[in-house]
PAZAPA-4460 file (N, C-alpha, C; in steps of 0.05 Angstrom, whole numbers, plus 32768, in hexadecimal, padded with zeros to 4 digits):
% residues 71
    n_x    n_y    n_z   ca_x   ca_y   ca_z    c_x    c_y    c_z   seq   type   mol
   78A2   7CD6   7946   78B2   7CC2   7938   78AC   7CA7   7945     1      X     A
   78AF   7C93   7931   78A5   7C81   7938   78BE   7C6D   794F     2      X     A
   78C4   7C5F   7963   78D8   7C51   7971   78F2   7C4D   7957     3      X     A
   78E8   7C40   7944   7908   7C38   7934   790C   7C51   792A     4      X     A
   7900   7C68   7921   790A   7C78   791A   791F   7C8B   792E     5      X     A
   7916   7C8E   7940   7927   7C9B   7962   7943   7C8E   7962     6      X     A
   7941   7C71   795F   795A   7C5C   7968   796C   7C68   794D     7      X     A
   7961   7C71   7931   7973   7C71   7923   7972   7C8C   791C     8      X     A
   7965   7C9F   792B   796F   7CBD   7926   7988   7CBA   793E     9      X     A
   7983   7CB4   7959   7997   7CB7   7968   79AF   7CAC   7960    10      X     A
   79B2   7C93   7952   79CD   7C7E   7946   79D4   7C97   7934    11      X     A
   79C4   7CA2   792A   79D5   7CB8   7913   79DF   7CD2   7923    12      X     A
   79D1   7CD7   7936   79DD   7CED   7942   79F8   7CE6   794E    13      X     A
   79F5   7CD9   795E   7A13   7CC8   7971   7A1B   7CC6   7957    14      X     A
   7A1D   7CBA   7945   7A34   7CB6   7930   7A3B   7CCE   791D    15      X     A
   7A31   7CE2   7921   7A39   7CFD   7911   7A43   7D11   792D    16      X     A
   7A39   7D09   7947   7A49   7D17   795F   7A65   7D0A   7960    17      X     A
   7A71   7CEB   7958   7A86   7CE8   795B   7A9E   7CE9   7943    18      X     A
   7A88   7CE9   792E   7A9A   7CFA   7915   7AA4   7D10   791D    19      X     A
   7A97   7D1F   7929   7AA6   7D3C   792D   7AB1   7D3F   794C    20      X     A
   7ABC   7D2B   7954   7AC7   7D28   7971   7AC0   7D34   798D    21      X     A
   7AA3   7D39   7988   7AA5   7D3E   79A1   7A8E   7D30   79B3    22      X     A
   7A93   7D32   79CE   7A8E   7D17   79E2   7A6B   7D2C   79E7    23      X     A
   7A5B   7D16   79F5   7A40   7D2A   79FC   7A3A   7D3D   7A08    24      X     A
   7A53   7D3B   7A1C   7A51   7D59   7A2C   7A54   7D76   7A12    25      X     A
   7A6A   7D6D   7A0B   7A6C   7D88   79F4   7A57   7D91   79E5    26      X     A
   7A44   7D76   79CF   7A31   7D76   79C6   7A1E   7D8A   79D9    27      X     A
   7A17   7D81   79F1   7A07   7D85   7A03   7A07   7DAA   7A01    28      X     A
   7A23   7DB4   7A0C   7A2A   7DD2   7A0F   7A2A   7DE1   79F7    29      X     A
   7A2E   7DD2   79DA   7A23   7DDE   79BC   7A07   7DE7   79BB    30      X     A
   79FE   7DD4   79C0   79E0   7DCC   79BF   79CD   7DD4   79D6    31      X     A
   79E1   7DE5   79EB   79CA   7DEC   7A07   79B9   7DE0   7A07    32      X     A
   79CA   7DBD   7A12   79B5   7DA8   7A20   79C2   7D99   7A29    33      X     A
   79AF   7D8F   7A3D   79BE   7D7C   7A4F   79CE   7D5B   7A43    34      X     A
   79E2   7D5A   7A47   79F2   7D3E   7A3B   79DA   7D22   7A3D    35      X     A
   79CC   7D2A   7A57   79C0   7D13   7A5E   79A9   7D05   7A46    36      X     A
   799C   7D21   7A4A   7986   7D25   7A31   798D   7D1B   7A10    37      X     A
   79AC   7D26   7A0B   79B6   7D1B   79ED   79BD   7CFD   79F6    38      X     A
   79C2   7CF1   7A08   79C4   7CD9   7A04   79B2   7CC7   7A00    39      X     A
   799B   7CCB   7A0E   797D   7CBF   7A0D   7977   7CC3   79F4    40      X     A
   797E   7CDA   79E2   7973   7CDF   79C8   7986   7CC7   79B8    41      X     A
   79A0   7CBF   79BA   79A9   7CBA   79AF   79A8   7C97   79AD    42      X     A
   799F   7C95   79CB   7994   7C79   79C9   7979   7C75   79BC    43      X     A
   7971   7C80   79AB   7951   7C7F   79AC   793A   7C7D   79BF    44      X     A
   793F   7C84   79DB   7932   7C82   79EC   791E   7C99   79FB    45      X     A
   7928   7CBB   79E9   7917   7CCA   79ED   790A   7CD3   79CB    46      X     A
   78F0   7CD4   79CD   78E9   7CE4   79B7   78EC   7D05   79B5    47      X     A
   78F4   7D13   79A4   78F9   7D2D   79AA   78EC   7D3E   7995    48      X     A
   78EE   7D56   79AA   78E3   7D6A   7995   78F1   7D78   797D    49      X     A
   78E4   7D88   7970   78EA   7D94   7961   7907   7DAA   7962    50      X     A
   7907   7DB5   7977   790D   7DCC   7984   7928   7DBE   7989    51      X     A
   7926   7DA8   7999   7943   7D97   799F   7948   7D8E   7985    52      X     A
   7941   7D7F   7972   7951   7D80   7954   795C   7D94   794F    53      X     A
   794E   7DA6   794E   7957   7DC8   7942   7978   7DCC   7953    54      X     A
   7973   7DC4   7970   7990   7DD0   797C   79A6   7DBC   7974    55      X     A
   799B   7D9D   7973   79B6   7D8A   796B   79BF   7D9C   794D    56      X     A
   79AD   7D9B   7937   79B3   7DA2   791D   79CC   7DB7   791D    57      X     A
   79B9   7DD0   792D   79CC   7DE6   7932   79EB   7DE5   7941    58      X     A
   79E7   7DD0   7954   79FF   7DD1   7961   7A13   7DC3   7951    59      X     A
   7A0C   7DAF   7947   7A1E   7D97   7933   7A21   7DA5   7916    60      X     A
   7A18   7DB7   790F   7A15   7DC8   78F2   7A1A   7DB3   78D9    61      X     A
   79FC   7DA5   78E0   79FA   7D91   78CC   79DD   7D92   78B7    62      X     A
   79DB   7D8C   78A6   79C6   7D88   7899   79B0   7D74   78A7    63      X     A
   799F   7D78   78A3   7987   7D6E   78BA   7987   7D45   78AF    64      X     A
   7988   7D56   788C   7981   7D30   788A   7997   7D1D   788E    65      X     A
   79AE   7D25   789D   79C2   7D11   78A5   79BC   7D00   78B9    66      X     A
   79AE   7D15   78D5   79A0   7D09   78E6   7981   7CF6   78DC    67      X     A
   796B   7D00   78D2   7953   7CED   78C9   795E   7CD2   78BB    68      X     A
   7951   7CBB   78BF   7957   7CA1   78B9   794A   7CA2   789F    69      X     A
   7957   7C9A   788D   7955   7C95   7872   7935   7C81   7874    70      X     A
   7921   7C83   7861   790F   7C6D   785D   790D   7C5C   784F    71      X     A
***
């Protein structure tokens, strides 16, 4: 993904993790991953894999294209 796309998958993640109330640690223990790691994702500051999408999706039980930035 390209840098703006990261900044605005993460803005959608953080904003669909605080729709459903819960803080990063929780995300983190849904998602068997470290809080630290979802927050870097969330700033746009890590690019991620596939495998880590797959666990946010799963853990947040959301449709994938909520998280991808619209084009």
């Amino acid at each position: 993904m390209e840098k703006i796309e990261l900044i605005k998958f993460g803005t959608n993640l953080r904003q669909k993790r605080k729709e459903l109330g819960l803080t990063l640690e929780a995300l983190g223990h849904l998602a068997e991953m470290d809080s630290k790691h979802i927050a870097k994702v969330e700033k746009g500051q890590k690019d991620i894999r596939l495998s880590t999408v797959i666990k946010l999706i799963w853990a947040l039980e959301v449709d994938p294209g909520e998280l991808f930035p619209k084009k």
